[in-house]
Steps between C-alpha positions, in 0.01 A plus 500: 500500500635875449269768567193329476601317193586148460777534214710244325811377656847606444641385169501524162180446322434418091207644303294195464440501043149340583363764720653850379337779274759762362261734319446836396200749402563775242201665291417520150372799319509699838154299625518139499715245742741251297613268729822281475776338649808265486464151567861404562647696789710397824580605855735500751373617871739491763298487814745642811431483862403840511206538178573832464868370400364254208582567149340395170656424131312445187554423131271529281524352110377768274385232205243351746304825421080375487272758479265271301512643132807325322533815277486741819743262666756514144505875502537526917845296449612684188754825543187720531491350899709253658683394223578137625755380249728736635373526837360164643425534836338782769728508828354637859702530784350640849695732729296513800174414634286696772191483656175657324465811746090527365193298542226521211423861486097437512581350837707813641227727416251324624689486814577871497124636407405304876776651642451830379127384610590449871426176412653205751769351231732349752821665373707715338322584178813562301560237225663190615724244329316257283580135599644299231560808272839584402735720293784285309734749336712385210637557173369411181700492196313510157706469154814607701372783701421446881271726643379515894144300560315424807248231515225524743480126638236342642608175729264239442596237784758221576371167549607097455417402142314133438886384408633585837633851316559827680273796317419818512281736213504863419404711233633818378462800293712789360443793227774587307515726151630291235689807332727548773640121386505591108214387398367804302300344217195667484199631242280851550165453444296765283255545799769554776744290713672202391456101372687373814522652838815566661418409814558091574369380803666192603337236702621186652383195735668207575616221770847474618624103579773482788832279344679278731791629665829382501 
């Protein structure tokens, strides 16, 4: 247990390939989702004694690009975008990890109208730390170019598999503009704005597997 949380032990933990999403959102046309993502990815999580201390590294293969349209999917790996002949994979490396310091904000306010109220909350009516949230800084490095990203991570649990495997979920999600990693390729449309947004907003969920040790 650590602060009300039952986390997964110390060691290093594999992103289970049968449970893991590694997906993105961009739109189209400036109105409409497109959904994708890339369907071979891996990850290293070093779990230390102290969780704020753990680390994360991920590769990602740029080919396994599926955003279900083959021709969409052709033109994504081209030069236009990620260009995967001559760049094959997506590295992310964290740099830290802290606590999320905020709750859900309809929760805060809610909390604060009562208190403002003279309502009895039972507490301070400042936000408080959201359990199981966190902030994993990192670096992400697109076509050569690394740029800062923080994913907001959601801890889903640790738990004994049916195998006898140590777990543990989360899910994640970042925004990042894809222009600041070179990937400019872009149409104006006649009525305003632009065939594909800028902004990408990456999402991920997965399972980590604990390896033996030595």
């Amino acid at each position: 247990m650590w602060e009300g949380l039952t986390i997964p032990a110390p060691g290093v933990y594999l992103l289970d390939p049968a449970h893991k999403r590694v997906g993105f959102l961009a739109r189209h046309m400036m109105v409409s989702p497109v959904r994708g993502e890339f369907t071979a990815a891996t990850a290293w999580i070093a779990v230390a004694d102290d969780p704020l201390a753990s680390s994360v590294t991920a590769t990602i293969e740029t080919a396994s690009i599926d955003t279900g349209n083959a021709e969409r999917d052709a033109h994504l790996s081209s030069a236009d975008f990620l260009d995967v002949a001559a760049y094959p994979t997506l590295e992310y490396r964290s740099t830290g990890i802290k606590r999320h310091e905020t709750e859900d904000p309809i929760f805060f306010w809610a909390r604060l109208k009562a208190h403002r109220q003279g309502l009895r909350t039972g507490g301070d009516p400042s936000p408080q730390r959201a359990p199981g949230r966190f902030v994993l800084a990192g670096e992400l490095t697109v076509k050569a170019v690394t740029r800062p990203v923080d994913l907001h991570v959601e801890f889903g649990g640790a738990r004994r598999d049916p195998y006898g495997q140590e777990i543990f979920g989360f899910s994640a999600t970042a925004e990042i503009n894809r222009e600041d990693y070179g990937l400019l390729w872009n149409v104006a449309l006649e009525s305003g704005g632009v065939l594909v947004g800028k902004t990408v907003r990456i999402e991920i969920a997965g399972e980590g597997i604990r390896q033996p040790g030595p």
